[in-house]
C-alpha positions as CSV (number, residue, x, y, z in Angstrom):
1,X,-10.5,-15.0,-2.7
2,X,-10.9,-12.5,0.5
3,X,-10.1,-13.1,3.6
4,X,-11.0,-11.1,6.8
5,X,-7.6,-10.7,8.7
6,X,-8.7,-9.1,11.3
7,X,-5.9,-11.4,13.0
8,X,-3.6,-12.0,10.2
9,X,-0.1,-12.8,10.3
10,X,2.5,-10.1,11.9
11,X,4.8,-11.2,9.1
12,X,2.6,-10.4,5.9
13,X,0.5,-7.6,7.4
14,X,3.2,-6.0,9.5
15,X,0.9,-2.6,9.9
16,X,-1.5,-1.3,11.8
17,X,-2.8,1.4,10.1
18,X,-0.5,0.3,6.7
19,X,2.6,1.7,7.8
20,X,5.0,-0.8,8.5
21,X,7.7,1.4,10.6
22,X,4.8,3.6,12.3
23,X,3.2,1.5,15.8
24,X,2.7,5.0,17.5
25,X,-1.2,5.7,17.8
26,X,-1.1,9.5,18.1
27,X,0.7,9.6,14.8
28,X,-1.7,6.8,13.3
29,X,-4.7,9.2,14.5
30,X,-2.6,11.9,12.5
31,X,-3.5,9.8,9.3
32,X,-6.7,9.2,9.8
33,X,-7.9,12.7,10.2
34,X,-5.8,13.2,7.1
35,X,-7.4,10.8,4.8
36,X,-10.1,12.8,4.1
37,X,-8.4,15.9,2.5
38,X,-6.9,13.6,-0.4
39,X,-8.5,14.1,-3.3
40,X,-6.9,11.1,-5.0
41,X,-7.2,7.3,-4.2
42,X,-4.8,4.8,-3.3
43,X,-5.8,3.2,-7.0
44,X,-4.9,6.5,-8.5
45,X,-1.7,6.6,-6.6
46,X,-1.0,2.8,-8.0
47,X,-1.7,4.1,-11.5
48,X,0.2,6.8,-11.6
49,X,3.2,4.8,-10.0
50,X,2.8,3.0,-13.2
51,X,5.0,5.6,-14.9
52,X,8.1,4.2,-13.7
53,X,7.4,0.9,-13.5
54,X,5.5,-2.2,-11.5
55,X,3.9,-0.8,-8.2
56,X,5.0,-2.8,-5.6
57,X,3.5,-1.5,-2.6
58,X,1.9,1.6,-1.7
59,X,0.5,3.7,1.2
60,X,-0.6,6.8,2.4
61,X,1.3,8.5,5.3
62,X,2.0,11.4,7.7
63,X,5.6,12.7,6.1
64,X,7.0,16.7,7.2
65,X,3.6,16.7,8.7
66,X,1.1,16.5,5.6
67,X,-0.5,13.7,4.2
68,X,1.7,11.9,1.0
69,X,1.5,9.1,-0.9
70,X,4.2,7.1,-1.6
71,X,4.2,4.3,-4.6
72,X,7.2,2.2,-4.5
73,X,7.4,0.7,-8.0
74,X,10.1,-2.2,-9.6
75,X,11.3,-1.6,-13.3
76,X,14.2,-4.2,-14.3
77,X,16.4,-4.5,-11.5
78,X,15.8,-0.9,-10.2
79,X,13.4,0.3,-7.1
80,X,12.0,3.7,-6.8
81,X,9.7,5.7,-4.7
82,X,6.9,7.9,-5.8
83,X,5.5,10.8,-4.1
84,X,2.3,10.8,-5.5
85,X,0.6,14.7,-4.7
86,X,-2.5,14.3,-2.6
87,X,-4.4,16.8,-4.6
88,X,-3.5,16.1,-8.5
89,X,-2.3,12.6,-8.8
90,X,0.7,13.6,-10.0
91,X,4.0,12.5,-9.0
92,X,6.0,15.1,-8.0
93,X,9.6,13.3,-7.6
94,X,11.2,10.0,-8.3
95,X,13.7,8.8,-5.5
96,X,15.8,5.5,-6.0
97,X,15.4,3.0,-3.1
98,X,19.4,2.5,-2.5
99,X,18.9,1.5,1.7
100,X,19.8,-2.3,1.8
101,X,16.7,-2.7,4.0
102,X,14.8,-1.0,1.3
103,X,16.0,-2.6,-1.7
104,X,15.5,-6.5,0.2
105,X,11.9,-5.5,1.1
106,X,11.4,-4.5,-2.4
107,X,12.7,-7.5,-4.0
108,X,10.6,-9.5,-1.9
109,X,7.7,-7.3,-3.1
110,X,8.7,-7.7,-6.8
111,X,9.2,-11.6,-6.4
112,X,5.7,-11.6,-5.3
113,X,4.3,-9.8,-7.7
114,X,6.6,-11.7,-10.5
115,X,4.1,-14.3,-8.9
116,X,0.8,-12.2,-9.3
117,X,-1.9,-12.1,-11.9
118,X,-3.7,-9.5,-10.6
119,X,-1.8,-6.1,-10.3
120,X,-2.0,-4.3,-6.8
121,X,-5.1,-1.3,-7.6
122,X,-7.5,-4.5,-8.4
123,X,-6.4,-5.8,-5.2
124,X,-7.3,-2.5,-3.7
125,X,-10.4,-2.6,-5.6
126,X,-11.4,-6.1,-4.8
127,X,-11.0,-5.4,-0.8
128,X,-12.9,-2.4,-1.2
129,X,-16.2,-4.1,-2.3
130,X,-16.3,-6.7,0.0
131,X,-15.2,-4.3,3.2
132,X,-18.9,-3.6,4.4
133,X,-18.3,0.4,4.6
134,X,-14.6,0.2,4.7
135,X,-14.0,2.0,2.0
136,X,-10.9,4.0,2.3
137,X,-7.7,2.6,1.2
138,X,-4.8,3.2,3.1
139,X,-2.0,1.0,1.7
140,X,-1.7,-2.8,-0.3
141,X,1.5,-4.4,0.7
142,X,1.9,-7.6,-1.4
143,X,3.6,-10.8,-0.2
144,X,4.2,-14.7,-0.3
145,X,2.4,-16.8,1.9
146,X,2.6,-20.9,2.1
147,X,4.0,-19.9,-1.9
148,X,0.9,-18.1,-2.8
149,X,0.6,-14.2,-3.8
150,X,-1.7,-12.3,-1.9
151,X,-2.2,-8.2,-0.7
152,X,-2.9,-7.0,2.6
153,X,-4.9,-4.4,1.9
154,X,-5.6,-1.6,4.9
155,X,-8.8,0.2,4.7
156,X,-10.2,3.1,7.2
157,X,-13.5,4.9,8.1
158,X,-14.9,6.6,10.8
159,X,-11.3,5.9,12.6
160,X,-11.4,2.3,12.3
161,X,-9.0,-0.1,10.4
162,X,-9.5,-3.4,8.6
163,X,-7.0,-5.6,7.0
164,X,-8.4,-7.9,4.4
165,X,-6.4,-10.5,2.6
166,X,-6.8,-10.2,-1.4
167,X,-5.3,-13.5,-3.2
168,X,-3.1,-12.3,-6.2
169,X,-3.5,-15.6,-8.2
């Protein structure tokens, strides 16, 4: 099930161009231009964050002023990010998520996912069929809504967002 979310909830989207602690529109124009130099997609990203464990949320961003990709996966009790290289879809370092804000936000990411049958890059892929041209995936941020599993997946072209709503169940 999709939803348009044009409008969607502050709480579960959070983003506007699927970066929850960027609201600044220079800097979200930053990543847009970007977007096109990476050679790898936000699936790939997802895939590769499998190596250390459940991906629980990813995104592309503007970080020492290139463009990264950072997978944040869950494995056991433990949260790491994963700078994912633009270019080779490799990850180039592991970091622990040790930041109480961090590690909350990423156990609320794992409980959703705990909830999910569908993993996040067939969320990504699912919003990316249905998005009419939008076509570029930015960032899937999973979360519980009414008790129900679903992504808010960010896509861009042409310098235009959309949010659509992917149900995880």
């Amino acid at each position: 099930m999709l939803i348009s979310a044009a409008g969607a909830s502050a709480v579960l989207v959070g983003l506007v161009i699927g970066v929850a602690d960027r609201n600044d529109d220079e800097e979200d124009q930053e990543l847009i231009r970007a977007l096109p130099n990476a050679k790898v997609t936000l699936q790939q990203g997802l895939t590769a964050g499998e190596q250390q464990g459940q991906p629980i949320f990813g995104k592309f961003e503007i970080a020492s002023n290139k463009l990264q990709l950072s997978v944040y996966s869950a494995k056991d009790d433990k949260f790491v990010e994963a700078p994912v290289n633009c270019s080779t879809g490799k990850i180039e370092k592991v970091e622990r998520i040790t930041r109480a804000f961090g590690i909350g936000t990423a156990y609320m990411q794992k409980t959703t996912m705990m909830t999910a049958r569908l993993p996040l890059k067939e969320a990504v892929a699912r919003a990316a069929s249905t998005a009419g041209g939008f076509s570029s995936a930015v960032s899937v941020v999973p979360d519980l809504k009414d008790g129900h599993a679903w992504a808010a997946v960010v896509l861009v072209v042409c310098g235009q967002s959309k949010t659509i709503l992917v149900s995880l169940e």
